[in-house]
py3Dmol code that shows the C-alpha trace and the ligand (Angstrom):
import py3Dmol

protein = """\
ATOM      1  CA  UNK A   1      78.609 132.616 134.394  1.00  0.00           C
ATOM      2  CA  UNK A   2      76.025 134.933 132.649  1.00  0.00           C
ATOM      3  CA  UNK A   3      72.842 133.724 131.378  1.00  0.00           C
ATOM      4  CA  UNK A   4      73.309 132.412 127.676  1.00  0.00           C
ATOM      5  CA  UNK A   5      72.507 134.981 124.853  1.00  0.00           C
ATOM      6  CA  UNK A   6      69.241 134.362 122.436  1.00  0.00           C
ATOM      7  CA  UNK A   7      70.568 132.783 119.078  1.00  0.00           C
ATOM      8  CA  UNK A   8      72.634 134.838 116.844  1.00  0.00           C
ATOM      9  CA  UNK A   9      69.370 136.968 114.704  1.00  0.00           C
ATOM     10  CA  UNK A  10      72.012 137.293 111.603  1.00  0.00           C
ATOM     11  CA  UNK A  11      75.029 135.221 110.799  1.00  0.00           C
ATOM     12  CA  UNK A  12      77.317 135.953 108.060  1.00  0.00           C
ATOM     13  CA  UNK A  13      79.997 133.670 106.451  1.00  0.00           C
ATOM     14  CA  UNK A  14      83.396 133.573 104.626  1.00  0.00           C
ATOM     15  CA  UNK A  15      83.211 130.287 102.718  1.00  0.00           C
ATOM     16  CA  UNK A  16      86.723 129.600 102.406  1.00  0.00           C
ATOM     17  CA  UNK A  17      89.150 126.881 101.824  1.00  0.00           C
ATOM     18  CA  UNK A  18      87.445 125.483  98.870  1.00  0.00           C
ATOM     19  CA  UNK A  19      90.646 125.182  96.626  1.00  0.00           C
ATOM     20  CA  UNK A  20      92.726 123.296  99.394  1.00  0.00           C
ATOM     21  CA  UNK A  21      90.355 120.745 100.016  1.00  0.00           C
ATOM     22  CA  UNK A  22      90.638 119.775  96.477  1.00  0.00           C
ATOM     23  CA  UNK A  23      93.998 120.025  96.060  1.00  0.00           C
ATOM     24  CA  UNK A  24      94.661 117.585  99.152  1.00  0.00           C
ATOM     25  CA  UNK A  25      92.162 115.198  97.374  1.00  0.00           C
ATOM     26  CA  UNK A  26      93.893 115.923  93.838  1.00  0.00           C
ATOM     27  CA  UNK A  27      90.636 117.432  92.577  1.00  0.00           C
ATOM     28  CA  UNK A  28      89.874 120.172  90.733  1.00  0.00           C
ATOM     29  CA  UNK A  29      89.057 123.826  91.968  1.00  0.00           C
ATOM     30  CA  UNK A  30      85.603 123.091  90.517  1.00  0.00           C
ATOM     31  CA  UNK A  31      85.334 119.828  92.231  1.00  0.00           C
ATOM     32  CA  UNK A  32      86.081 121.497  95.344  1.00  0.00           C
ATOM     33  CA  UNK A  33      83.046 124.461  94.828  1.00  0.00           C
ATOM     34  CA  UNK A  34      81.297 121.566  94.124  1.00  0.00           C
ATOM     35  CA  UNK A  35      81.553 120.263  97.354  1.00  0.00           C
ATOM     36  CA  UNK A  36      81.615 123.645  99.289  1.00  0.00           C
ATOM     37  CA  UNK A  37      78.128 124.162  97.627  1.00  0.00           C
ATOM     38  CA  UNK A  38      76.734 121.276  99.391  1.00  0.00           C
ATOM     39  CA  UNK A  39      78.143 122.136 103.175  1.00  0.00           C
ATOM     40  CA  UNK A  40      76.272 125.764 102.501  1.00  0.00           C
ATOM     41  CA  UNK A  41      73.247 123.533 101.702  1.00  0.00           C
ATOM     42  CA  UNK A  42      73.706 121.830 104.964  1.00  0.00           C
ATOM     43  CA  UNK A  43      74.013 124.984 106.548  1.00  0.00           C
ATOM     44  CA  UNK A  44      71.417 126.844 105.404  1.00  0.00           C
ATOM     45  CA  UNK A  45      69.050 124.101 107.148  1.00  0.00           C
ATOM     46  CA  UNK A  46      70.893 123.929 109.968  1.00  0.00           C
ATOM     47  CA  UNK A  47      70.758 127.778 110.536  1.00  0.00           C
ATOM     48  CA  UNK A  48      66.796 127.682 109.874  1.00  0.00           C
ATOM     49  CA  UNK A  49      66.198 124.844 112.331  1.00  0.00           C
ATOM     50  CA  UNK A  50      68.498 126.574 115.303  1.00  0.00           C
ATOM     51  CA  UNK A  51      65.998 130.007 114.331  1.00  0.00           C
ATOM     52  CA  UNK A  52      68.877 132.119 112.797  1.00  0.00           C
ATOM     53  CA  UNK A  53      66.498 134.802 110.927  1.00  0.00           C
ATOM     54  CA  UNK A  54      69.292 136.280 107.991  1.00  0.00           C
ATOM     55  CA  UNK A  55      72.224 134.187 106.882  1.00  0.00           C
ATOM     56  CA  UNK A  56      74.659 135.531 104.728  1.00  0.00           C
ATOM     57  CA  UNK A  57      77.034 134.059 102.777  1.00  0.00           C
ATOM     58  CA  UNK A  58      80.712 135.550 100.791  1.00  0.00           C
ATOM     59  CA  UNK A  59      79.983 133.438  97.601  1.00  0.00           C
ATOM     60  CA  UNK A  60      81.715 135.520  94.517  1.00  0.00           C
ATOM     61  CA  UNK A  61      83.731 138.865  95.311  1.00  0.00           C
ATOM     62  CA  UNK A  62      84.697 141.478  93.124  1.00  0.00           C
ATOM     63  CA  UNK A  63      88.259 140.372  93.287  1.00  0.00           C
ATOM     64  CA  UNK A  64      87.279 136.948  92.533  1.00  0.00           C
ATOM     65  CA  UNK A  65      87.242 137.975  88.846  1.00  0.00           C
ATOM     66  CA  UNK A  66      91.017 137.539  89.002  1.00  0.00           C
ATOM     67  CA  UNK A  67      90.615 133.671  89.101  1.00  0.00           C
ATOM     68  CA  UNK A  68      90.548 131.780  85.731  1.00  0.00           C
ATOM     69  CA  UNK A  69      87.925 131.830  83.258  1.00  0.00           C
ATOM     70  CA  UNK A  70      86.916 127.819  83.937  1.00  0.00           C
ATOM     71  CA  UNK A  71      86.927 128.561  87.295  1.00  0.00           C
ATOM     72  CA  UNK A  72      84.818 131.582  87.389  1.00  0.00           C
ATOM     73  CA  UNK A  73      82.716 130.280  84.595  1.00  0.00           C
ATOM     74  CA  UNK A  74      82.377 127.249  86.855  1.00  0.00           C
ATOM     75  CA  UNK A  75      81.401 129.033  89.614  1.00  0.00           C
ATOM     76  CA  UNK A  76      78.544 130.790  87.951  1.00  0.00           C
ATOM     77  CA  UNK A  77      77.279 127.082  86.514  1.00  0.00           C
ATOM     78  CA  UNK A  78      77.367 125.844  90.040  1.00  0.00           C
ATOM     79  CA  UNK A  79      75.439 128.431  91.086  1.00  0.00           C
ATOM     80  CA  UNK A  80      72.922 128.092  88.571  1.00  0.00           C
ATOM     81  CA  UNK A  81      72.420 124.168  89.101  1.00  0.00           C
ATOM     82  CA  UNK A  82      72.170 125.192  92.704  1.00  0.00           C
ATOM     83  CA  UNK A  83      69.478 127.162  92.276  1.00  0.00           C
ATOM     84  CA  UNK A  84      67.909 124.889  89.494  1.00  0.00           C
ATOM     85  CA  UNK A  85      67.435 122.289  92.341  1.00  0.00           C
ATOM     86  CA  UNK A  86      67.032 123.986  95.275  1.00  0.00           C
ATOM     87  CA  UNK A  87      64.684 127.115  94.717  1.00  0.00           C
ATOM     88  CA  UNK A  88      61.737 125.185  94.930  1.00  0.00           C
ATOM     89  CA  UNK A  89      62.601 123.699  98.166  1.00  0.00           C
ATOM     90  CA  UNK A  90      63.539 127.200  99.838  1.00  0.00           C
ATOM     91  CA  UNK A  91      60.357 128.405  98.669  1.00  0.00           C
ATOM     92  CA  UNK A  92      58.415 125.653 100.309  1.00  0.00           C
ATOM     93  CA  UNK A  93      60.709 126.909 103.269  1.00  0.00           C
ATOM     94  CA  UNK A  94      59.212 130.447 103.162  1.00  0.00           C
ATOM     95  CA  UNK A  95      62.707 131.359 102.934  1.00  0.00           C
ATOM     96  CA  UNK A  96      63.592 134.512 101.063  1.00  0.00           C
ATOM     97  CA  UNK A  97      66.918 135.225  98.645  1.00  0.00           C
ATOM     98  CA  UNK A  98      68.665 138.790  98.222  1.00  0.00           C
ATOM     99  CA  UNK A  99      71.536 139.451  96.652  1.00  0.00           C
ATOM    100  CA  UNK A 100      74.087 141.715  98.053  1.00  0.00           C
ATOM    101  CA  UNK A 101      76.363 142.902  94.694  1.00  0.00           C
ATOM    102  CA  UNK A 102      76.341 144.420  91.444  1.00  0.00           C
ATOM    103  CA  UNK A 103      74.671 140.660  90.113  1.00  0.00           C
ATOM    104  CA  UNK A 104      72.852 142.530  87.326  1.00  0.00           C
ATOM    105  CA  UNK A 105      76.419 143.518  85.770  1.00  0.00           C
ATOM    106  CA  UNK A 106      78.954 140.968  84.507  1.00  0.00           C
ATOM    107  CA  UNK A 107      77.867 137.791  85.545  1.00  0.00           C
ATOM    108  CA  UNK A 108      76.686 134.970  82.770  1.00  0.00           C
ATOM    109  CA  UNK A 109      73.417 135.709  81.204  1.00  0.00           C
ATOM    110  CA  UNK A 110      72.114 132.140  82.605  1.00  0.00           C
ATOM    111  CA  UNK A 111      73.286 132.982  86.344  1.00  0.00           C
ATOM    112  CA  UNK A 112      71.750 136.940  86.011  1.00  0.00           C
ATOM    113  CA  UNK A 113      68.404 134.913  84.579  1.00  0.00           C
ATOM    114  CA  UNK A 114      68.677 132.192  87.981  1.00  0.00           C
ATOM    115  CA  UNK A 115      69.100 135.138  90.264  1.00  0.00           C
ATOM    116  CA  UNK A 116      66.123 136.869  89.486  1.00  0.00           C
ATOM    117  CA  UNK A 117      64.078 133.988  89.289  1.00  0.00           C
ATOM    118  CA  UNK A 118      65.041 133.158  93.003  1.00  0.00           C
ATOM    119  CA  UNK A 119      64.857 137.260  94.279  1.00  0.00           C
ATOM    120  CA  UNK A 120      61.082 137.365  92.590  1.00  0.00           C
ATOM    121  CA  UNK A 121      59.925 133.979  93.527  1.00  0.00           C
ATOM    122  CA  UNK A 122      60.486 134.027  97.324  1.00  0.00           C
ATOM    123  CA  UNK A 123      60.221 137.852  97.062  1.00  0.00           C
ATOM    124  CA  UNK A 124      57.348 137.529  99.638  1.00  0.00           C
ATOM    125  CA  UNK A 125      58.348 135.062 102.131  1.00  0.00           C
ATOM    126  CA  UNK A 126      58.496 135.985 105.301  1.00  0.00           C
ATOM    127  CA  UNK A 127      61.184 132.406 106.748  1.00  0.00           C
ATOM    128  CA  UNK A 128      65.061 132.865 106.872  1.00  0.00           C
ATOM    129  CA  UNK A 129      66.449 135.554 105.094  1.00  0.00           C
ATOM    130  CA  UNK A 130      69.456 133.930 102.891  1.00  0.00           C
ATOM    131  CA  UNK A 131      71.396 136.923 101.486  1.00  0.00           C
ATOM    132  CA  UNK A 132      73.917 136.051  98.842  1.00  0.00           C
ATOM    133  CA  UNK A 133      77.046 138.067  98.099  1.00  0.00           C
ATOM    134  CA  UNK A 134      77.621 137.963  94.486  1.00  0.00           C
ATOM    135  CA  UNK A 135      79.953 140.086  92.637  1.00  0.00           C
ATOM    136  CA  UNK A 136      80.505 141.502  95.737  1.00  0.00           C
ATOM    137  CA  UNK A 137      83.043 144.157  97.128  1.00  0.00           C
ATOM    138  CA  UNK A 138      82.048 145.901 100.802  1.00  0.00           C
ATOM    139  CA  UNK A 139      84.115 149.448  99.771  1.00  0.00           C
ATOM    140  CA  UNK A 140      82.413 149.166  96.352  1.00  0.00           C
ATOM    141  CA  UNK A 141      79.048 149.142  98.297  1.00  0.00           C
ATOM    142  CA  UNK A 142      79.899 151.641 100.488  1.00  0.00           C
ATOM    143  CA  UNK A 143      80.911 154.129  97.454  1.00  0.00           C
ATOM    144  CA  UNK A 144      77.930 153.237  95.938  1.00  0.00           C
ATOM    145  CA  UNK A 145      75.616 153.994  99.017  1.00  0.00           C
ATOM    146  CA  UNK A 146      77.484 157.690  99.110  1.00  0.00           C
ATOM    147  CA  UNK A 147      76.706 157.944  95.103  1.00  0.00           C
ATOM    148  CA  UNK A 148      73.197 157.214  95.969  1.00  0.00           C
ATOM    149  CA  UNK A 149      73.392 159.542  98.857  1.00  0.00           C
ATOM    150  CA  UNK A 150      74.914 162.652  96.666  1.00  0.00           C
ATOM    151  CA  UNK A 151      72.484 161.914  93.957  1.00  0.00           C
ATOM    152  CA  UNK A 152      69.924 162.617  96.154  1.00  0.00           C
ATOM    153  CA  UNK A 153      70.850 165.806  96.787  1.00  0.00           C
ATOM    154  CA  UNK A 154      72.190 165.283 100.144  1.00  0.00           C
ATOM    155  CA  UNK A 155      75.294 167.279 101.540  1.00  0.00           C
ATOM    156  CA  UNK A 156      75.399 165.617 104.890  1.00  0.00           C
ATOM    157  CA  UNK A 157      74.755 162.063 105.699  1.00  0.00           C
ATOM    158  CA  UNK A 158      73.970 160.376 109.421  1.00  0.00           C
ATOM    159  CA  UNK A 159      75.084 157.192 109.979  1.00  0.00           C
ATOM    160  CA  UNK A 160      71.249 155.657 109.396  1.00  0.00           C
ATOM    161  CA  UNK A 161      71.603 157.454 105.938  1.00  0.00           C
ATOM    162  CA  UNK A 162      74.166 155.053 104.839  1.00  0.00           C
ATOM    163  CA  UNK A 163      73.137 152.111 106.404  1.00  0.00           C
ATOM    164  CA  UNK A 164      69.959 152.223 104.796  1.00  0.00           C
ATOM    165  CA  UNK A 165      71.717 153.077 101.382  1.00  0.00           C
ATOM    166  CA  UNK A 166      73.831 150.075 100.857  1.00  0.00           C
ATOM    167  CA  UNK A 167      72.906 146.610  99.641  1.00  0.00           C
ATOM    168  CA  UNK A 168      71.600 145.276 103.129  1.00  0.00           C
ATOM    169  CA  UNK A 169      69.810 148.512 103.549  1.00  0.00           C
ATOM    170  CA  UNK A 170      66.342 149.319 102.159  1.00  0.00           C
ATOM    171  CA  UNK A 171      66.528 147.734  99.008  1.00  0.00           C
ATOM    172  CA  UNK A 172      66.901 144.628 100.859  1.00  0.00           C
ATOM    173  CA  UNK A 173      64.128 144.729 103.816  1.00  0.00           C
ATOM    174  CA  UNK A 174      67.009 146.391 105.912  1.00  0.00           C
ATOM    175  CA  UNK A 175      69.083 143.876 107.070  1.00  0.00           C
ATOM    176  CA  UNK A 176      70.272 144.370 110.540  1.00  0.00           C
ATOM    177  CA  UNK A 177      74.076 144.147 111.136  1.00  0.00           C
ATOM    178  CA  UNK A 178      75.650 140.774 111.574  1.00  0.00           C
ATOM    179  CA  UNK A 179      76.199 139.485 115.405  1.00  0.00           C
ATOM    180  CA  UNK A 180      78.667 136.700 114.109  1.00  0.00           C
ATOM    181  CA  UNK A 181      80.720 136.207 111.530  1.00  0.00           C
ATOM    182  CA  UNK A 182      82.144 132.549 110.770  1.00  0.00           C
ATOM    183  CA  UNK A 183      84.972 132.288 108.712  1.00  0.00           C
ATOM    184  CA  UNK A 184      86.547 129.064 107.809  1.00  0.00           C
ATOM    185  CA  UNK A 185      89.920 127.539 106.369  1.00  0.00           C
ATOM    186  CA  UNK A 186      92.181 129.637 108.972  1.00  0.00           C
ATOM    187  CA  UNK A 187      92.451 132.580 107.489  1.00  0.00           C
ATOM    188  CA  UNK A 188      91.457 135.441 110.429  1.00  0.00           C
ATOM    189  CA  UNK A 189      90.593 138.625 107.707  1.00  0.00           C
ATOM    190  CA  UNK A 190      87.314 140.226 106.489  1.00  0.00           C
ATOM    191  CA  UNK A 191      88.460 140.063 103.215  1.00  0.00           C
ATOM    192  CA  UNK A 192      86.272 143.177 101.778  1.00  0.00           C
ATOM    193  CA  UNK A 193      83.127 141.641 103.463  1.00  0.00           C
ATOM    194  CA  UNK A 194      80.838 143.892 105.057  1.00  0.00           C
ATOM    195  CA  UNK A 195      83.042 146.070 106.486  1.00  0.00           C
ATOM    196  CA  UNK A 196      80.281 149.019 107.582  1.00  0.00           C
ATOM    197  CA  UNK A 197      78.253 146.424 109.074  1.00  0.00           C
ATOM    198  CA  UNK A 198      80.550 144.225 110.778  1.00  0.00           C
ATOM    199  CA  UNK A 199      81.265 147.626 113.241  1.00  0.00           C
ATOM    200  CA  UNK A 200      80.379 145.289 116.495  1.00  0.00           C
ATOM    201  CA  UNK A 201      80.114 142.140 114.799  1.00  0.00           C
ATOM    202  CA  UNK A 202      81.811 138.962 116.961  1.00  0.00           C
ATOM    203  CA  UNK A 203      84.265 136.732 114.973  1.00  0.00           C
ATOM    204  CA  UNK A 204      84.373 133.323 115.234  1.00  0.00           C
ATOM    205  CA  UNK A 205      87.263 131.469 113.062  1.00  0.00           C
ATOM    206  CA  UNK A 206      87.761 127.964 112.218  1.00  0.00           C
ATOM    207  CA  UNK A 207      91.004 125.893 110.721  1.00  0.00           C
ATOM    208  CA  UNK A 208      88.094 123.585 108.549  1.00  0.00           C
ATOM    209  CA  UNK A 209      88.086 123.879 105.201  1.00  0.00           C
ATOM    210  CA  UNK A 210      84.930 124.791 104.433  1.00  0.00           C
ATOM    211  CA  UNK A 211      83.646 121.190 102.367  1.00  0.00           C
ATOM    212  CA  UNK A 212      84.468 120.033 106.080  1.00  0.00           C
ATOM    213  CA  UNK A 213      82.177 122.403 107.510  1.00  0.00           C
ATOM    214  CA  UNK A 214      79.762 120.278 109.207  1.00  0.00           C
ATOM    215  CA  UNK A 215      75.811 121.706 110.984  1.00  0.00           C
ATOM    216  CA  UNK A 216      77.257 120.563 114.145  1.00  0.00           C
ATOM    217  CA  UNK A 217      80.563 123.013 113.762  1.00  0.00           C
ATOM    218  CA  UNK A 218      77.910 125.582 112.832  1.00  0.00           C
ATOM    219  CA  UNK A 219      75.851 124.759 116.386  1.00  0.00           C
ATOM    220  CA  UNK A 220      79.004 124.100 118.265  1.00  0.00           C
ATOM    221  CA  UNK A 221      80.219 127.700 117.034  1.00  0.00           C
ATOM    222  CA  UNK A 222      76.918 129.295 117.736  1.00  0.00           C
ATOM    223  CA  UNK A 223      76.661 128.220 121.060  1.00  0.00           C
ATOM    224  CA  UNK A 224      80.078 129.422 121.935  1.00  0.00           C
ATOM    225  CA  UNK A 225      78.588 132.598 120.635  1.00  0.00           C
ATOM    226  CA  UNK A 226      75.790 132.899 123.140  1.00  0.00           C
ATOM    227  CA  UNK A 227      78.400 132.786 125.908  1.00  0.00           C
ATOM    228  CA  UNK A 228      79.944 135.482 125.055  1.00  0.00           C
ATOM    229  CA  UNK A 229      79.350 139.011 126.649  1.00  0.00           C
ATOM    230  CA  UNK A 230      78.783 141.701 124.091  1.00  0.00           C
ATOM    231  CA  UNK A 231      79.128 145.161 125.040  1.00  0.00           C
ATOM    232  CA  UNK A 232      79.303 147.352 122.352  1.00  0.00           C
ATOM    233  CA  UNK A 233      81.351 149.908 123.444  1.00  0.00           C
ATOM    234  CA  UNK A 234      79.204 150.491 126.638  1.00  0.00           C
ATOM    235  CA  UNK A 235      80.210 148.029 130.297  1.00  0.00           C
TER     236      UNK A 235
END
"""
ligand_1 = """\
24
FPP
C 86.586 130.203 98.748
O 87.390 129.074 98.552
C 85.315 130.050 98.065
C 84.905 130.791 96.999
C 85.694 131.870 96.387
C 83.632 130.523 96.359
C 82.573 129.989 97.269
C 81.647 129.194 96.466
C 80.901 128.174 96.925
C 80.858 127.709 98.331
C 80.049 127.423 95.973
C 79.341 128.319 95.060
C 78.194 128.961 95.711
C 77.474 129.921 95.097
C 76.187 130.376 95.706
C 77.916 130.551 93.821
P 88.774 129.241 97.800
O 88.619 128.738 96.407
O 89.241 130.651 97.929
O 89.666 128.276 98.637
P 91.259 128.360 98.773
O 91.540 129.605 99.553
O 91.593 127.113 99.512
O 91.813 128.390 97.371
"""
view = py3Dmol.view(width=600, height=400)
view.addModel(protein, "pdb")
view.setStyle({"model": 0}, {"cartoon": {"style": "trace"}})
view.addModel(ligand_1, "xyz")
view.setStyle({"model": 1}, {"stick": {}})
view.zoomTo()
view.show()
């Protein structure tokens, strides 16, 4: 038995199961973001106490347009009650919101408006880094990291060069790669989600639905984490 690693730096996670919580309840979809919202609440804290530095969560993809318009248009008022209520409090915090996706395209007027009150207002702090993946598609960002790239002038890129380029790169504070990625609900795929970045990334995978999702799953997961030997590539 090794000695145990230092908490994961950066954990990223795939909210899911949302929908089938409800439905065993006989709630809404809505009902059931509704109650999602809150565990990622509970998380967030959680991840700040246990000294997680960037936290990262799959909240609205690019193929999550599909869904119906109540449910989308829920989403979006969801997230803008959440951050109504809670920006104040991650200020205090010192905890600072990016957004990882095209969020100044296509969302609600009111949600584009919440978003860049929360990216300005904690724009300086210097606590847990809470990234938010809105309108968010990992090949999309990785397209859009080469267009950057080209426009540039560039015929030849290094693998820095396109870190650097996509939305956890530079116009984010630079992001370093996730170590873990959580995903709930038991389903065991990426899902579009950070797919350059998640290159030695551990997985961890859980059959909760994520309004079940409790801080002491999250601790329980993360110490299984630091068990683990990580070797990128190397012996
Ligand atoms: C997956 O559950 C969850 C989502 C697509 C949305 C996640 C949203 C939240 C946790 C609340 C909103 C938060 C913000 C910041 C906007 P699912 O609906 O795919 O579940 P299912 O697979 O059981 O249907």
């Amino acid at each position: 038995m090794g000695e145990k690693k230092p908490v994961p730096a950066h954990v990223a996670v795939i909210m899911d199961g949302n929908g089938r919580w409800a439905e065993l309840r006989g709630l809404s979809k809505l009902e059931g973001h509704h109650a999602g919202m809150d565990s990622m609440k509970e998380i967030i804290k959680k991840a700040d106490a246990m000294g997680v530095q960037y936290l990262t969560v799959y909240a609205f993809s690019t193929e999550n347009w599909k869904r119906s318009r109540e449910e989308v248009g829920g989403i979006f008022e969801l997230l803008v009650k959440y951050m109504a209520i809670e920006l104040k409090e991650m200020d205090e915090k010192n905890m600072k919101v990016n957004i990882f996706g095209d969020w100044q395209h296509r969302l609600p007027e009111d949600a584009i408006e919440a978003v860049r009150d929360a990216v300005v207002t904690t724009g300086n702090n210097t606590g847990l880094v809470f990234n938010i993946c809105l309108n968010y598609g990992s090949r999309d960002e990785i397209v859009r990291a080469f267009n950057k790239l080209l426009s540039e002038g560039r015929t030849e890129v290094t693998a820095e060069d396109i870190s650097r380029a996509l939305y956890s790169g530079e116009e984010n504070g630079n992001v370093p790669d996730p170590d873990l990625i959580i995903r709930t609900s038991g389903e065991e795929r990426l899902s579009n989600f950070l797919l350059w970045q998640a290159a030695y990334s551990e997985f961890a995978f859980t059959d909760t639905l994520w309004p079940d999702f409790t801080p002491e799953e999250f601790e329980s997961i993360v110490e299984e984490y630091r068990t683990r030997e990580r070797r990128y590539g190397g012996r």
